[in-house]
C-alpha positions as CSV (number, residue, x, y, z in Angstrom):
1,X,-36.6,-43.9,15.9
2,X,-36.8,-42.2,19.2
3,X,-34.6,-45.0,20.7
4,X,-31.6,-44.4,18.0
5,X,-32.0,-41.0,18.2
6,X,-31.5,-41.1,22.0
7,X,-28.3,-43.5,21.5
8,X,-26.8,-41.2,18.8
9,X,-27.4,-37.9,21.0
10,X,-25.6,-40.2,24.1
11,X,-22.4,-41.2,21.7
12,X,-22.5,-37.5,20.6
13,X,-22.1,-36.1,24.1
14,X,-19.7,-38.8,25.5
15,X,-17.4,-38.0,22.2
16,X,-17.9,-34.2,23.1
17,X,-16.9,-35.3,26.5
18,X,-13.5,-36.8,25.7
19,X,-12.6,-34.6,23.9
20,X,-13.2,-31.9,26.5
21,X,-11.4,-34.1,29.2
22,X,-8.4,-34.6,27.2
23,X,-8.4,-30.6,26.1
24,X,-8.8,-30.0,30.3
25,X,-6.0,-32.4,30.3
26,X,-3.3,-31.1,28.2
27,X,-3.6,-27.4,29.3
28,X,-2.4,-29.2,32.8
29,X,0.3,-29.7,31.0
30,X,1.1,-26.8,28.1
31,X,-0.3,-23.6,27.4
32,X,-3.3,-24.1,24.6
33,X,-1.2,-22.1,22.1
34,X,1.0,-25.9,22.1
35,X,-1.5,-28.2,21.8
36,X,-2.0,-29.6,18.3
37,X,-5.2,-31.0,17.1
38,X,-4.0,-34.3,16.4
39,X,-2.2,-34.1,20.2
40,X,-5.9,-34.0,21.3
41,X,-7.7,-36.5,19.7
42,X,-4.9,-38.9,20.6
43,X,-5.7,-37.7,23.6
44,X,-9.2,-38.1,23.1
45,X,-9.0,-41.7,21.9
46,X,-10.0,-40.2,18.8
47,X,-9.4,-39.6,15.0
48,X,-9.0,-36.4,13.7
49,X,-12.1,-37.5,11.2
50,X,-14.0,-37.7,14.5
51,X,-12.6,-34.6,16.1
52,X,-13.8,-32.6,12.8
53,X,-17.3,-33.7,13.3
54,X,-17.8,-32.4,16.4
55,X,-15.4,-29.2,16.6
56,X,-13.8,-27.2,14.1
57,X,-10.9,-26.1,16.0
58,X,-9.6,-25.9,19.8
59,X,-10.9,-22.3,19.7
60,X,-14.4,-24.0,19.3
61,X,-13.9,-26.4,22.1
62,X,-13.9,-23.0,24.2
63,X,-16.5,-21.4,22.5
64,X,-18.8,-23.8,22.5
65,X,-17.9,-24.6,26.2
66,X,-18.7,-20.8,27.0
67,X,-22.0,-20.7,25.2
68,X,-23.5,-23.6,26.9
69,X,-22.4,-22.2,30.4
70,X,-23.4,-18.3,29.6
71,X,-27.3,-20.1,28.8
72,X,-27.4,-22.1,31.2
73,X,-26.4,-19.0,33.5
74,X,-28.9,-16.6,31.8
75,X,-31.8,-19.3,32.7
76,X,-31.0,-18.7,36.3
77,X,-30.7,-15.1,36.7
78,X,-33.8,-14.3,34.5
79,X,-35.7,-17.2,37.2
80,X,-34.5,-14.9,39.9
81,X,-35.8,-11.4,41.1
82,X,-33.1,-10.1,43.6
83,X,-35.6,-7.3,44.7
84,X,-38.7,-9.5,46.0
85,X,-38.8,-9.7,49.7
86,X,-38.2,-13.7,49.6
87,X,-35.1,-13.8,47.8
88,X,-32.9,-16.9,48.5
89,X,-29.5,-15.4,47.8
90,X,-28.3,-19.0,49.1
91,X,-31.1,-20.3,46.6
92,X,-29.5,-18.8,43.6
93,X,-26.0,-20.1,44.2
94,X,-27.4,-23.1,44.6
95,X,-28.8,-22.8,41.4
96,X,-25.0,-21.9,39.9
97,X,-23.6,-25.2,42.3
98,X,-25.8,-27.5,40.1
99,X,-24.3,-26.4,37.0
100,X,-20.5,-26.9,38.6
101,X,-21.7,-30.4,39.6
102,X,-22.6,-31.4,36.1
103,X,-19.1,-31.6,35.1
104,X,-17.3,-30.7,38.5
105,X,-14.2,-33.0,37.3
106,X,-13.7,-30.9,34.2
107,X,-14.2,-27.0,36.0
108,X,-11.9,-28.0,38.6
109,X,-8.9,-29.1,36.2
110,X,-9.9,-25.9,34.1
111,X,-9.9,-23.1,36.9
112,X,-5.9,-24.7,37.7
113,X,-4.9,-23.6,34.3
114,X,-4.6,-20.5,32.7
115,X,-7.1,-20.7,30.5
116,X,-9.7,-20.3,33.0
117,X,-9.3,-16.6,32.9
118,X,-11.3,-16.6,29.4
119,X,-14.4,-18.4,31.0
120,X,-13.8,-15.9,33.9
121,X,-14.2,-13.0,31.7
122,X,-17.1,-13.8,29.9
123,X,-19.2,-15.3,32.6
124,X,-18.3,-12.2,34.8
125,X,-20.1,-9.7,32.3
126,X,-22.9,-11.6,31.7
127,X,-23.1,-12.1,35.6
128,X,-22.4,-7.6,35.6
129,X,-24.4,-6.8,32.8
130,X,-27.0,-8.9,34.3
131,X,-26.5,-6.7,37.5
132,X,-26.5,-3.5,35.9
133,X,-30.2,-3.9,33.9
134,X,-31.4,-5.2,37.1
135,X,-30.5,-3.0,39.5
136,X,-31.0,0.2,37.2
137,X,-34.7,-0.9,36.6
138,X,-35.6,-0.6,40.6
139,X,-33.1,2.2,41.6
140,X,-32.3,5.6,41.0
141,X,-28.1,5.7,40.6
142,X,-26.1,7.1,38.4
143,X,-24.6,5.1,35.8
144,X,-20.6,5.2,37.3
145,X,-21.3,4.5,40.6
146,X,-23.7,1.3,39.5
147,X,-21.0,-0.1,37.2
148,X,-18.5,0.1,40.3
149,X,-21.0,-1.7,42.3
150,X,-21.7,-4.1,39.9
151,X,-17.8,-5.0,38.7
152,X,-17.6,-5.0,43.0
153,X,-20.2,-7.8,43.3
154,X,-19.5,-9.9,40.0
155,X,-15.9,-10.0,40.4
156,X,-16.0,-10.9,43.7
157,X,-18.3,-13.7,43.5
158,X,-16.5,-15.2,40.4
159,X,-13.3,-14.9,42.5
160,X,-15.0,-16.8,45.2
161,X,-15.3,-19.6,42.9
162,X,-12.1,-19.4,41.7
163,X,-10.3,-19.2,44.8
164,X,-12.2,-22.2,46.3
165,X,-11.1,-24.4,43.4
166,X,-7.6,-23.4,43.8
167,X,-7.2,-23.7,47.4
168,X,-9.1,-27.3,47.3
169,X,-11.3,-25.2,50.1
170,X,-12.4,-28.1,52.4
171,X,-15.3,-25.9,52.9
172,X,-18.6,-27.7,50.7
173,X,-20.2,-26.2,47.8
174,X,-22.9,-26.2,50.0
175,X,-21.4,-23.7,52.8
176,X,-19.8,-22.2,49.6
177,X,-23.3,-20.9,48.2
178,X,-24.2,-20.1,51.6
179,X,-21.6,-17.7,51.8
180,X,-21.5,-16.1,48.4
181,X,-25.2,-15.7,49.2
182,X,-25.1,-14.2,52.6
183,X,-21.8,-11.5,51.1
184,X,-23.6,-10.9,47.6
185,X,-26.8,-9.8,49.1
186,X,-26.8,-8.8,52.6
187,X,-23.2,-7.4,52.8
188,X,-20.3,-7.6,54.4
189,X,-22.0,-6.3,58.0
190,X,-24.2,-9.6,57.8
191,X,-21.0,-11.6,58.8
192,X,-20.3,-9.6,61.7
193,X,-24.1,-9.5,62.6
194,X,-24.3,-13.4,62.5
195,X,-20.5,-13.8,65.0
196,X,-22.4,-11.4,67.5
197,X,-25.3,-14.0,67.2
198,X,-23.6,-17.2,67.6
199,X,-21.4,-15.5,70.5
């Protein structure tokens, strides 16, 4: 039973997968508003029958996308303490990198359409909200200031991303979580600290 079930969960997933491949596809192509649902699953190699079992529209596609990216980011921040004295901040963005790398293909085509922005937005208040109940459980600050701070710090990290998919940075993911890391959490001195100590 065990081995069907395991077989039927692997069919499952590569269905789901096609069918986010050819979504990823299209929007290279045509803003999502265009795409049709029989467009996709020809797309997809698929019937509409099929497409039905899995999603129930394109909005879904999304939804679903976001949902399993916003858990698997909540895992990681709630494994991290940014207060304690050992905190990786190159650790952490590791952490996010291993996510990316489980369907790099598919973020990269998504961040060069449009339609990123939607992913952007919700992953960028988790990642701020996340920074706010953080940070307002170890320090006293008033509630403005903290929510500049925290906008500061989350948009700029998801714009990091963003910008590196764009660009086609030759710089790795490695060096990229290195960097986030090293801005995020010791600030922007820390760069000019590190030239002084490589000169």
């Amino acid at each position: 039973m065990e081995r069907k079930s395991e077989t039927k969960d692997r069919r499952i997933g590569k269905t789901q997968k096609s069918i986010r491949d050819a979504l990823v596809n299209l929007l290279a192509e045509k803003d999502v508003s265009e795409i049709t649902i029989k467009e996709l699953a020809e797309r997809a190699n698929i019937n509409r029958k099929t497409f039905y079992m899995h999603y129930s529209s394109i909005d879904d596609i999304f939804d679903k996308i976001e949902n399993e990216i916003i858990e698997k980011l909540l895992i990681i921040l709630e494994k991290y303490d940014f207060f304690q004295a050992q905190f990786d901040g190159c650790a952490f963005f590791t952490s996010l990198n291993n996510v990316i790398n489980e369907d790099y293909d598919f973020y990269e085509k998504l961040i060069c359409t449009n339609s990123y922005i939607r992913l952007f937005t919700k992953v960028k208040k988790i990642l701020k909200d996340t920074l706010i109940e953080k940070f307002h459980e170890k320090i006293e600050i008033n509630k403005e200031t903290l929510n500049l701070y925290a906008e500061f710090t989350s948009s700029g990290l998801m714009s990091m991303y963003v910008e590196w998919f764009r660009t086609k940075s030759k710089l790795s993911l490695e060096d990229l979580a290195k960097a986030a890391g090293n801005i995020a959490f010791n600030g922007i001195n820390s760069i000019f600290a590190k030239q002084k100590a490589d000169s």
